[in-house]
C-alpha positions in Angstrom: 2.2 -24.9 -13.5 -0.8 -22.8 -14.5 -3.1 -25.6 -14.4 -2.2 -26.0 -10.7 -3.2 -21.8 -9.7 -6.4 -22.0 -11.5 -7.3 -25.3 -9.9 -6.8 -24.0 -6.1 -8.7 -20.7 -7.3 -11.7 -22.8 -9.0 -11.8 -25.9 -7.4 -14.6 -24.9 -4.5 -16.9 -23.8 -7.6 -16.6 -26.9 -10.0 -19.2 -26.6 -12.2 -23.1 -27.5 -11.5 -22.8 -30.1 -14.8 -19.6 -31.7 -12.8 -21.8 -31.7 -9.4 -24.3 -33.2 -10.9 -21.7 -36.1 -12.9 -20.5 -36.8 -9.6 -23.2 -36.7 -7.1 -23.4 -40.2 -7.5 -20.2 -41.1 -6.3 -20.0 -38.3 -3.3 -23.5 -40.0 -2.2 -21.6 -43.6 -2.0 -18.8 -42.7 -0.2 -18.8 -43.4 3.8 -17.9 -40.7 6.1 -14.0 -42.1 6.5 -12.4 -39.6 3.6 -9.8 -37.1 4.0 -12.1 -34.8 5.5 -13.2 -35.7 9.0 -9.2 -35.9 10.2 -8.7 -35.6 14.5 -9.5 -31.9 16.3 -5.9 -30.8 16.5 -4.6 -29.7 19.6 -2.4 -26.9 20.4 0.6 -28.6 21.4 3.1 -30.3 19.0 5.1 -32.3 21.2 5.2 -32.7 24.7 8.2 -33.4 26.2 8.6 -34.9 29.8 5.5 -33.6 30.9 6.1 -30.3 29.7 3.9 -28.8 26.5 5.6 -27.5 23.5 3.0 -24.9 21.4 2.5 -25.1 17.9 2.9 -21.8 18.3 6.7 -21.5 19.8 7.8 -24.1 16.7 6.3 -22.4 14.1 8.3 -19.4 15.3 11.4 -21.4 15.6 10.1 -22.9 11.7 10.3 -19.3 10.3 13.4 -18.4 11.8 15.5 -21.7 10.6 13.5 -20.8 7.2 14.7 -17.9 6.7 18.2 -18.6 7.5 18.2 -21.2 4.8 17.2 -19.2 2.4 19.4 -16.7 3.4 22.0 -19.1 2.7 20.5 -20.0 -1.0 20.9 -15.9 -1.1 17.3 -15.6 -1.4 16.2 -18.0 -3.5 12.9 -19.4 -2.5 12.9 -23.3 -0.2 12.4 -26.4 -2.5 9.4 -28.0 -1.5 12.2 -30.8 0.2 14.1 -28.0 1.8 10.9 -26.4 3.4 10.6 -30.6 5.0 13.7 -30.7 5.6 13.9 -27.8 7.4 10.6 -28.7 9.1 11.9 -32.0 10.2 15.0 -30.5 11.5 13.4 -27.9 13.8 11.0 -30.2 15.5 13.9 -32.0 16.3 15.6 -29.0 17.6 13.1 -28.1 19.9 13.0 -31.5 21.4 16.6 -31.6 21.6 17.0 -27.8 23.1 14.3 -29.0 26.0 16.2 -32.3 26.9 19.2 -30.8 26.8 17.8 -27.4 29.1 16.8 -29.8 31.5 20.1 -31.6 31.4 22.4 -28.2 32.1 19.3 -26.9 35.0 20.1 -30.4 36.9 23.9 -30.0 36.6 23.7 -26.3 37.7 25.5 -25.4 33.9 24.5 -21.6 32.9 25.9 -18.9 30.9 25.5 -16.0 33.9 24.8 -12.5 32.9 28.5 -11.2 33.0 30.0 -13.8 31.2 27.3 -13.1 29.1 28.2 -9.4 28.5 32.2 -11.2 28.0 31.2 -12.6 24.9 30.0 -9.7 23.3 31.8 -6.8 24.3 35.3 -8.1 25.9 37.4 -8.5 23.0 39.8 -11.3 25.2 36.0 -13.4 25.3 34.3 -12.3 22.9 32.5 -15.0 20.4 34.2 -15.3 17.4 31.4 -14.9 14.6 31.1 -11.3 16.0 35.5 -10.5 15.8 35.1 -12.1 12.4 31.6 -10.2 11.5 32.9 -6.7 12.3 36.2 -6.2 11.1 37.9 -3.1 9.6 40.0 -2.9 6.6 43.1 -4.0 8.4 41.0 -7.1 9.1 41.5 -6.8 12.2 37.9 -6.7 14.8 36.6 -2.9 15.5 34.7 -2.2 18.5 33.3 1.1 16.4 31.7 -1.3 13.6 30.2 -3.3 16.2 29.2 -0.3 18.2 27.6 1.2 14.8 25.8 -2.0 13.7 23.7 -2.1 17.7 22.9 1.5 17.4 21.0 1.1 14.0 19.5 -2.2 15.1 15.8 -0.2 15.4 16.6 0.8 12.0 15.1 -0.1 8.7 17.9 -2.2 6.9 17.7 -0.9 2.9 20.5 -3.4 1.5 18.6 -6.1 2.9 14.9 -4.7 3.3 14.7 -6.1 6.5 12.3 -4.0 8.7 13.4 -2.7 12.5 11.4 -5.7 14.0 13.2 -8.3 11.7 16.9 -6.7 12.2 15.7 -7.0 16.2 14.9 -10.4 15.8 17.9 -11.7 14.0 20.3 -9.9 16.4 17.9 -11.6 19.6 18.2 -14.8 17.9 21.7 -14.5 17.6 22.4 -14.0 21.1 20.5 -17.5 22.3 22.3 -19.2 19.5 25.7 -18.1 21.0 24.9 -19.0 24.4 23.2 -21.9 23.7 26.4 -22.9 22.3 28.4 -21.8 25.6 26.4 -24.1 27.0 26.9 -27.1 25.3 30.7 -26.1 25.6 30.5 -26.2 29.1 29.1 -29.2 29.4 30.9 -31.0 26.9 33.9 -29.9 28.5 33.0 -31.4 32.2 32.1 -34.5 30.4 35.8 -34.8 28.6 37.3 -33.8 32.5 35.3 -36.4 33.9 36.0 -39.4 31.5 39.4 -41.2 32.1 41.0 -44.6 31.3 42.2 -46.0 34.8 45.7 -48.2 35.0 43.6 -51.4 34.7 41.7 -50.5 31.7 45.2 -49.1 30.4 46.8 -52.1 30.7 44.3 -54.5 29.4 43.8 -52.3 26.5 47.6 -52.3 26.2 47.8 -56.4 26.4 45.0 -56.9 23.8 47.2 -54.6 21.5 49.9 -56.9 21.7 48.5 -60.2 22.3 48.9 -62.8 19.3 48.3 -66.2 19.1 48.7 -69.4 17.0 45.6 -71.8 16.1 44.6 -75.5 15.3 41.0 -76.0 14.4 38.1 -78.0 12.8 34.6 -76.3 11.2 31.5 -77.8 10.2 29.7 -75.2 7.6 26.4 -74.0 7.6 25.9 -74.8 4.1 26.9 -78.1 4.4 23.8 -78.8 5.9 20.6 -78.6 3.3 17.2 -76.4 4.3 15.5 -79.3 3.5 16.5 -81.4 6.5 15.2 -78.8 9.0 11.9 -78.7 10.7 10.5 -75.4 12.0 6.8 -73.8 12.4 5.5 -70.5 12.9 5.9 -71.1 16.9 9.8 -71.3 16.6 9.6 -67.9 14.2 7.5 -66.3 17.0 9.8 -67.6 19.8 12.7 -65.9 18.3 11.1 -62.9 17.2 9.8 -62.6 21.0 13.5 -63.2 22.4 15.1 -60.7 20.1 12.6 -58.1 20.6 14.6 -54.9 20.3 16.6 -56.0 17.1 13.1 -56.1 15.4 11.8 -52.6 16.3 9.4 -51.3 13.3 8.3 -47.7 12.5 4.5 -47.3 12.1 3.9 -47.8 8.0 0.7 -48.1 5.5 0.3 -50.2 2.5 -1.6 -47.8 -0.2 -2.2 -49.0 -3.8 -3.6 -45.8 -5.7 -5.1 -44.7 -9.3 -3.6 -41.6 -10.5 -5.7 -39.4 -12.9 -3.6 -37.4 -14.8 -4.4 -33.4 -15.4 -3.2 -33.0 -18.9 -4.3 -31.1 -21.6 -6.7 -32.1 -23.9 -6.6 -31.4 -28.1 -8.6 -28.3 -28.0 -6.7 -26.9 -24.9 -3.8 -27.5 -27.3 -5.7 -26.0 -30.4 -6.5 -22.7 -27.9 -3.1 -22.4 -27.0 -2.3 -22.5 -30.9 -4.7 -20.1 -31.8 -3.5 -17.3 -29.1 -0.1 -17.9 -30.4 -0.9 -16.9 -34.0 -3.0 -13.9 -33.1 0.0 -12.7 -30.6 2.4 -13.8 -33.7 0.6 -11.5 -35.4 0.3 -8.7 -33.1 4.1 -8.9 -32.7 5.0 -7.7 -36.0 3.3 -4.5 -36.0 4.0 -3.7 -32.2 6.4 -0.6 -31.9 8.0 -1.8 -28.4 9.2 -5.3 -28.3 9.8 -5.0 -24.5 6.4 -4.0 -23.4 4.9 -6.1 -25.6 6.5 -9.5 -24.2 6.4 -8.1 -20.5 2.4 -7.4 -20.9 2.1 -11.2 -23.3 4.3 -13.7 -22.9 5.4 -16.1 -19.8 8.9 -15.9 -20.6 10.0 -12.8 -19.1 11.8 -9.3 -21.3 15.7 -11.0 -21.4 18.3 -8.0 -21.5 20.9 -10.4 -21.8 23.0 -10.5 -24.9 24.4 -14.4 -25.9 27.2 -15.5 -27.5 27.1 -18.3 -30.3 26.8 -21.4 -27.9 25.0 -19.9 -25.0 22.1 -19.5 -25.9 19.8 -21.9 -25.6 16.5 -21.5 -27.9 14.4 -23.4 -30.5 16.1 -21.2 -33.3 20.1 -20.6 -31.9 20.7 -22.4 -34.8 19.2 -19.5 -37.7 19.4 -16.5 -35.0 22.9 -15.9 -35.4 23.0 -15.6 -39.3 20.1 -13.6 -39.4 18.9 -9.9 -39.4 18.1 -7.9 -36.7 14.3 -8.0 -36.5 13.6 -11.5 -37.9 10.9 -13.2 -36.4 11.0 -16.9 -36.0 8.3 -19.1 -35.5 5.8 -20.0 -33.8 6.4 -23.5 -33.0 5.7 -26.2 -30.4 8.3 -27.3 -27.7 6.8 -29.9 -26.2 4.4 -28.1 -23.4 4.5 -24.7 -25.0 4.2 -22.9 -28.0 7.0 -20.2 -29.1 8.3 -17.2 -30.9 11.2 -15.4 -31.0 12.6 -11.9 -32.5 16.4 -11.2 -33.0 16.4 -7.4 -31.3 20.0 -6.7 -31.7 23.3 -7.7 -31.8 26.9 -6.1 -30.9 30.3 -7.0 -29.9 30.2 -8.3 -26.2 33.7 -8.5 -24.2 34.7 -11.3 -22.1 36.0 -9.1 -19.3 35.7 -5.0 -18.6 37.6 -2.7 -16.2 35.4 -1.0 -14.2 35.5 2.1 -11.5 32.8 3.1 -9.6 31.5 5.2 -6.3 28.9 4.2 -4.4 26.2 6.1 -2.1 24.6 3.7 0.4 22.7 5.7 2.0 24.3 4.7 5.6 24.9 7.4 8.2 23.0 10.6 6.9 20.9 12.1 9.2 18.1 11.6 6.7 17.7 10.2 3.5 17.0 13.3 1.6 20.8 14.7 2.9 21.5 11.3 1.3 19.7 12.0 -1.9 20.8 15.6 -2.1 24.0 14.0 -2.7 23.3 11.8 -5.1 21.7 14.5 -7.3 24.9 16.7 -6.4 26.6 14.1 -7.6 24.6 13.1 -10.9 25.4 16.8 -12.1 29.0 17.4 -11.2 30.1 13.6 -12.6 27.2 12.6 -15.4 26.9 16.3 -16.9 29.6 18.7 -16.1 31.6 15.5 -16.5 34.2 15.6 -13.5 36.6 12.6 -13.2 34.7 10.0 -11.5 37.6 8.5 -9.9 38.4 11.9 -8.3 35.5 12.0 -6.2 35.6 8.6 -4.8 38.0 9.2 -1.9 35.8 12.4 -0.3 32.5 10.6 -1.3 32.3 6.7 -2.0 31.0 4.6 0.7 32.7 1.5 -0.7 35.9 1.2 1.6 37.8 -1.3 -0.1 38.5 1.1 -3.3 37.7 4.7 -2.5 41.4 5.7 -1.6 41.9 3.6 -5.0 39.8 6.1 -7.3 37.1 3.7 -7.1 38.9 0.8 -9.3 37.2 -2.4 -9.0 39.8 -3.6 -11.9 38.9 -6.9 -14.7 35.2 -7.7 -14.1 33.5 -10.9 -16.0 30.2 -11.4 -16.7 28.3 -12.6 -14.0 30.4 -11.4 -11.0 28.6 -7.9 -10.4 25.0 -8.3 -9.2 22.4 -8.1 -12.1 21.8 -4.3 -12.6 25.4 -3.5 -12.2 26.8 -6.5 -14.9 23.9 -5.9 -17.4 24.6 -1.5 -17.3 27.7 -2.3 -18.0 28.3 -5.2 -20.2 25.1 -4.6 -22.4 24.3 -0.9 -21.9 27.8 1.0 -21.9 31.2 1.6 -24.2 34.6 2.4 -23.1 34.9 5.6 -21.8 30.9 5.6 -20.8 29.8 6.6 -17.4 26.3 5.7 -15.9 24.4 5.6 -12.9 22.7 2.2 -11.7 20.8 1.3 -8.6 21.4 -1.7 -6.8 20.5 -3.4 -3.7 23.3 -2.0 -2.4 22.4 1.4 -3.2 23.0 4.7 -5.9 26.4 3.5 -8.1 28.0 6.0 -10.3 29.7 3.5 -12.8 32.5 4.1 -15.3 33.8 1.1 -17.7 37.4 2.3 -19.2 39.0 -0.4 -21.0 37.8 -4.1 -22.1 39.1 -7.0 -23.3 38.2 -9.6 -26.4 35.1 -9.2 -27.7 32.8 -11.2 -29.8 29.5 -11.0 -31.3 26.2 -11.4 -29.3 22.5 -11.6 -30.0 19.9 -10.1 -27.9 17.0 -12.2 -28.3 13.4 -11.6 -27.1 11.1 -14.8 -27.0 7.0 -15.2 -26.8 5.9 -18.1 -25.1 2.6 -19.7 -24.1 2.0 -22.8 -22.4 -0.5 -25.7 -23.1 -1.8 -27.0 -19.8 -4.8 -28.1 -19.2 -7.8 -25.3 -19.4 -10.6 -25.6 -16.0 -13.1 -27.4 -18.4 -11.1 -30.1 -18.7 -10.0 -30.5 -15.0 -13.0 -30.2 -14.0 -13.6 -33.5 -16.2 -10.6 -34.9 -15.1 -11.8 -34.6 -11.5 -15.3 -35.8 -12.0 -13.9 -38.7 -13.5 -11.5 -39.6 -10.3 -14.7 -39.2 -7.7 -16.8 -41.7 -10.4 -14.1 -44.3 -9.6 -13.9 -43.4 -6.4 -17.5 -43.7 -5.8 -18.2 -46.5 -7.4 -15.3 -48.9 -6.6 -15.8 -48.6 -2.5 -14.1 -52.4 -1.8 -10.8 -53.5 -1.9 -12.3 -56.1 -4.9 -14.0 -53.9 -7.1 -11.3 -51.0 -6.9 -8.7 -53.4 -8.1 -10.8 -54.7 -10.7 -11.4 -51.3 -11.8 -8.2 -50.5 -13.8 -4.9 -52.0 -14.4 -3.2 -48.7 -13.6 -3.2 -49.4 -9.7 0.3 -48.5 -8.3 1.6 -49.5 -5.4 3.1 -47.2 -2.3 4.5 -50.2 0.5 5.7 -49.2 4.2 4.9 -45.5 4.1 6.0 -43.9 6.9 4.1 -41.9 8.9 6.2 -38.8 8.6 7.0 -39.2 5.0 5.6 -36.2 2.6 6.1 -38.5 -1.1 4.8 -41.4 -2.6 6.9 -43.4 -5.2 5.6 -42.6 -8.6 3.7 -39.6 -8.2 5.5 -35.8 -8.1 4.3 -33.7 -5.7 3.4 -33.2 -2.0 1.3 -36.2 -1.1 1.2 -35.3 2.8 -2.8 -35.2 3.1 -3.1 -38.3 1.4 -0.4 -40.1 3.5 -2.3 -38.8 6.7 -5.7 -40.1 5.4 -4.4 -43.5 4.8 -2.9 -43.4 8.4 -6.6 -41.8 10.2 -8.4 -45.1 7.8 -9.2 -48.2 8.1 -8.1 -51.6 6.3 -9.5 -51.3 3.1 -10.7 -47.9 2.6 -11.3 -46.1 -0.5 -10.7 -42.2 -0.8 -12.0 -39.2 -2.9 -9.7 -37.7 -4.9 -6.5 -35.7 -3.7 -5.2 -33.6 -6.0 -0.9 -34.7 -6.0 1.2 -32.9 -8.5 -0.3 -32.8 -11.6 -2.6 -36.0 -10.5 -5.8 -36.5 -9.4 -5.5 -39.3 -6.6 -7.5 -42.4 -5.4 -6.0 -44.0 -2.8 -6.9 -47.5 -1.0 -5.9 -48.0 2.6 -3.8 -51.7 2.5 -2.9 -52.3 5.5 -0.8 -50.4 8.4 1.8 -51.7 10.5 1.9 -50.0 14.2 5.2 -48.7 16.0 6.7 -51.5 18.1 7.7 -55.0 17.9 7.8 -56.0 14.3 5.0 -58.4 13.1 6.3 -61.9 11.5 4.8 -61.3 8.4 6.6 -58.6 8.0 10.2 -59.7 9.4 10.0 -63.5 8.6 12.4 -64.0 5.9 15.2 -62.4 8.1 13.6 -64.9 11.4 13.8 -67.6 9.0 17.2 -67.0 8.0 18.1 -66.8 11.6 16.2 -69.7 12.7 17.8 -72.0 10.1 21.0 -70.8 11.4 19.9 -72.0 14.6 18.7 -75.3 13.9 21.7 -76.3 12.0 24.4 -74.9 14.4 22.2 -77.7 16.9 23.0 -80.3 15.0 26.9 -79.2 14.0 27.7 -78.7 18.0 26.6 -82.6 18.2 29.1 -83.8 16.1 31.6 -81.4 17.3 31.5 -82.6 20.9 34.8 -83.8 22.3 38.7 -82.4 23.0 40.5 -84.3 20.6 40.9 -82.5 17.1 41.7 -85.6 15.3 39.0 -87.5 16.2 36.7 -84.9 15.6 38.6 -84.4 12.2 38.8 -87.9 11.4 34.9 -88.6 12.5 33.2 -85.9 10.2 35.8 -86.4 7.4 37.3 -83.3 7.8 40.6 -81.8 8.3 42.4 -79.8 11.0 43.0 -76.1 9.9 45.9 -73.6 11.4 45.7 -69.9 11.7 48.7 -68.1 12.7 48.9 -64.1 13.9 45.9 -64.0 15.6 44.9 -60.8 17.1 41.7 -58.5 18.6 43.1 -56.4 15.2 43.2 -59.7 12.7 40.1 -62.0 13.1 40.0 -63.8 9.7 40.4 -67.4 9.8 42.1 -68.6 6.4 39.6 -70.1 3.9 36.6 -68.8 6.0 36.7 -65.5 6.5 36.2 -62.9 9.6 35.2 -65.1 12.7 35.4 -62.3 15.4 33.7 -64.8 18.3 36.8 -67.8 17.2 39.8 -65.6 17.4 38.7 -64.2 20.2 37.8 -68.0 22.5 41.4 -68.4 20.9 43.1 -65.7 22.7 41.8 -66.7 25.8 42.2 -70.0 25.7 45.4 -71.6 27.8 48.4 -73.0 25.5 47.2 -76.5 24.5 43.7 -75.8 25.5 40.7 -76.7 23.4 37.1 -74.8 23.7 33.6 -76.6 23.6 31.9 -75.9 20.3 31.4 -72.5 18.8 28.8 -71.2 17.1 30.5 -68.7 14.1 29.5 -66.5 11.8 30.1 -69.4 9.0 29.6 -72.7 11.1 30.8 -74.4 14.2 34.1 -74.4 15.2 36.5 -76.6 17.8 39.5 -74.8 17.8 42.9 -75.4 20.3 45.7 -72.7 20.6 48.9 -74.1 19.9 50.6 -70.3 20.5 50.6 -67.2 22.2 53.0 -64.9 22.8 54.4 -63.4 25.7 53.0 -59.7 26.4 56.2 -57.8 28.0 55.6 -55.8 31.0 54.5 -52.0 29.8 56.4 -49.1 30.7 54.4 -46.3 29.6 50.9 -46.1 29.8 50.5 -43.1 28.6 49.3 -43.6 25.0 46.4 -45.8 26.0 45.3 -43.6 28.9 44.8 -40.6 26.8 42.4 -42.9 24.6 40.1 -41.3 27.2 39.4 -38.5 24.5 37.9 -40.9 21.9 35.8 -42.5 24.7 34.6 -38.9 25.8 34.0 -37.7 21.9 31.9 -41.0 21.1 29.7 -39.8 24.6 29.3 -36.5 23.3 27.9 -38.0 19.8 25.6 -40.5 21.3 24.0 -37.8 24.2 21.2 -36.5 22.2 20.3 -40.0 21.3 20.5 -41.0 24.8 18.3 -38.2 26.0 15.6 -38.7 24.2 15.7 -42.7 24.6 15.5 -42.0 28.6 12.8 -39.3 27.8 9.0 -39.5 27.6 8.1 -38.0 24.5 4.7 -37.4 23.1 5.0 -36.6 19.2 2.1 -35.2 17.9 3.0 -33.5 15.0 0.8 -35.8 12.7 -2.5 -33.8 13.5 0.0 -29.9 12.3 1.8 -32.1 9.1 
């Protein structure tokens, strides 16, 4: 938004009456605010011992950016995709060292022959490069290849990449392949290496086919009440200690914050109406509608032409019944005020069938032998008007319709690449030939025949938006640093306002705060450098001026009871009452126990290590399996389940026939050898000594 530019271009000169406002509060605040953040360093991680620059990610950063939006075909990164990607490559570069280290120790490399292989031997040659460079056959050609490496020092005009970029991409490309051989490799020892011996085989093949038959009595957790348990902090504490690693915490902040909002105010509104009407004004006796909305109004010169339902405007609804040069207008929409102008109308078909030839500008010795042609070619096709599609064969560098007189057959709107659709859906009649640039280069562009038509409206629109003007920013801010100054304690800053919001377990690596649009990293870092309690100047978040108030932080590592204890509670109750259920479970008679606790003896038939679900109860993984193991007619000690305590006795198994193939179960070895390969980065880095510290860069 506007308001956003002329605050970053303003804000180091607010105004000497703002200053003054706000001395006050500036003079009040401590010296813990955003400002006075650690000395950064100049490495980002350290890995192992060894130092990763800030320098060699941020090289990586740009590369894995630009990819992506390569893949959005140019369209500039989200503010989520440019974290995204962030997050992504800092893992990559930890992951690449780990994993370097792993294939040095193991003596794994891609040597400089095999190397050559994958390029240039077409039996070993990586396959985004047969796929990349094939011919029209679509078959891979060596001369395509050979072409694209000699022009690599070359400046790339369909992409406008310069020498140093095309270099780049083609170096980066190379590591990416043989990084990959790498991993190959190694993945591939690992699957040779991993194997399901005869023992394994056969246990896994008895557990298969092992069933068995169940008597069994259950005392339920719920059948004992909360209220006849006694537990303190020191039993919470006790478990929390013993279960250590199932409590692990992320460091977090508590922030409770007062958001100022940056809006306009009624004469920022009134100033925006007034330019409006002297613009509406001007409008109606300018003599080029197109310059005069490229040079006034924020909605850019439209060439499109709309059918009745596409276009979306404050006045679709009177546009199409009305003249050509009716104004409409002005009005406000909510942020903005706007005008529009019907400029013309005409029929507009749904599809066109279009020839063309194309001059790329590829292979000339220079690229005035490359425009000498295309001015040979302007005269002989656009003005001594020879066949179009008789040239294309000698002359177009399009392959895939030159021999074809340049016929690109039905076209619909939108498929061609801007300049190209709007020459000739807007611009051009049957029979018409025209010459358009693209990105692609000079196109010489016949349409000869089209389908249905129907009516369309050019329409040209004037827009200005309201936002708020630097006057009233300025006041916006001053107001933010009062509160901020003058509420310095947790107390008086919640007594302040009742528009406090609260942002719980942030994490130290997150970039957004619920409730407020807009990059809140500085602020997130601030509350993470403060202490308990703090109170901040204003950040500016979105279309916000923020005060924040450091709540709290939790550090990385063992999870604090406060912050756990319903969950130890939970599982201490559990605890407590499966105590007192083993006590009345104790014995090997099921009818006794039965008949003592006023309960009844259960069956469960079909057992298995594939069905575990006891009927009326549910899933009891730990039962079923004391079951299977059991001896016929044997009964098990109490056993604490997932629903209560059980006493169970098997009554049947069945007999597991000797196997005579093996086979099947031994080549399980793949699945055990794909779930290693999933879990080796995550194994790396937990046997790795990693210092992160990427909070001082972001």
């Amino acid at each position: 938004m506007a308001v956003i530019g002329t605050l970053r271009q303003k804000l180091g000169g607010i105004l000497i009456f703002v200053i003054a406002l706000a001395m006050l509060a500036f003079i009040l605040m401590d010296m813990g605010g955003q400002g006075n953040g650690p000395v950064r360093g100049t490495d980002i991680v350290v890995v192992n011992g060894e130092k990763i620059s800030y320098a060699e990610f941020d090289a990586r950063l740009k590369i894995n950016e630009t990819f992506m939006k390569n893949q959005l075909q140019g369209v500039d990164l989200t503010l989520a995709q440019k974290e995204n990607v962030r997050t992504s490559t800092f893992n990559e570069v930890i992951n690449d060292k780990l994993k370097k280290d792993l294939f040095e120790g193991l003596g794994i490399q891609v040597a400089t022959a095999e190397k050559k292989a994958m390029l240039f031997d077409q039996e070993f040659q990586h396959p985004s490069i047969t796929s990349s460079f094939a011919g029209e056959n679509g078959q891979y050609d060596a001369a395509l290849f050979k072409q694209y490496l000699e022009t690599l020092d070359l400046v790339d005009k369909n992409s406008g990449l310069t020498a140093e970029e095309k270099r780049a991409q083609w170096t980066n490309f190379e590591k990416a392949i043989y990084k990959e051989r790498l991993e190959k490799k190694y993945n591939q020892l690992l699957a040779k290496s991993l194997n399901v011996p005869t023992w394994m085989a056969e246990a896994l093949y008895t557990n298969d086919n092992l069933k068995a038959n169940a008597e069994f009595v259950y005392l339920p957790f719920a059948g004992v009440s909360d209220e006849a348990l006694s537990f303190s902090d020191s039993d919470l504490n006790a478990y929390l200690e013993s279960h250590e690693n199932e409590f692990k915490q992320d460091a977090s902040v508590n922030i409770k914050y007062v958001a100022f909002a940056i809006a306009p105010s009624s004469d920022d509104v009134l100033n925006a109406e007034n330019w409006m009407t002297d613009k509406f004004a001007q409008w109606q006796i300018a003599e080029d509608d197109s310059l005069f909305i490229m040079a006034s109004s924020e909605t850019r010169w439209d060439k499109k032409f709309y059918k009745e339902g596409e276009l979306t405007n404050a006045f679709a609804d009177s546009i199409f019944s009305a003249k050509t040069g009716t104004l409409f207008g002005p009005l406000k929409v909510n942020d903005s005020f706007v005008a529009s102008k019907l400029i013309n109308r005409k029929p507009i078909a749904d599809s066109l069938k279009v020839r063309h030839l194309l001059i790329t500008g590829e292979g000339f010795a220079t690229q005035e032998e490359a425009s000498n042609l295309i001015d040979s070619l302007r005269t002989i096709i656009l003005e001594e008007g020879i066949p179009l599609a008789s040239l294309t064969a000698k002359y177009s560098q399009d392959p895939s319709n030159a021999q074809d007189g340049g016929d690109l057959q039905w076209v619909l709107p939108g498929e061609m690449v801007t300049p190209f659709n709007d020459a000739i859906f807007y611009e051009m009649n049957v029979g018409d030939v025209k010459m358009v640039y693209t990105q692609y280069g000079a196109h010489f562009v016949e349409v000869y025949d089209w389908g249905t038509t129907s009516e369309a409206v050019k329409v040209a629109t004037l827009t200005k938006s309201i936002f708020a003007s630097e006057e009233t920013t300025n006041s916006i801010f001053a107001e933010s640093s009062l509160y901020a100054g003058n509420n310095r304690t947790k107390d008086a800053f919640l007594a302040g306002t009742d528009q406090i919001k609260d942002a719980t377990s942030v994490a130290k690596t997150a970039n957004s705060i619920a409730g407020l649009d807009g990059n809140a990293r500085e602020m997130i870092k601030w509350a993470f450098e403060s202490e308990d309690e703090d109170v901040s100047s204003p950040f500016m978040i979105g279309n916000n001026f923020v005060v924040a108030l450091q709540d709290g932080q939790t550090e990385e590592g063992k999870a604090n009871l406060e912050s756990v204890r319903a969950i130890i509670e939970a599982e201490v109750k559990k605890e407590k009452k499966a105590l007192m259920l083993k006590e009345k479970l104790r014995g090997s008679d099921l009818s006794v126990l039965a008949s003592s606790n006023g309960i009844s003896i259960q069956t469960a038939n079909d057992l298995s290590f594939t069905n575990v679900t006891l009927p009326s109860v549910g899933n009891e993984p730990k039962v079923v399996a004391t079951a299977l193991g059991l001896s016929l007619n044997e009964v098990s000690s109490p056993i604490i389940g997932e629903n209560g305590v059980f006493v169970v006795k098997t009554t049947f198994k069945s007999e597991v026939p000797t196997a005579t193939d093996l086979s099947a179960y031994k080549l399980r070895s793949s699945s055990f050898s794909s779930g290693v390969q999933g879990r080796l980065t995550e194994a790396l880095r937990n046997g790795a000594d990693i210092e992160d510290n990427s909070f001082d860069f972001f």
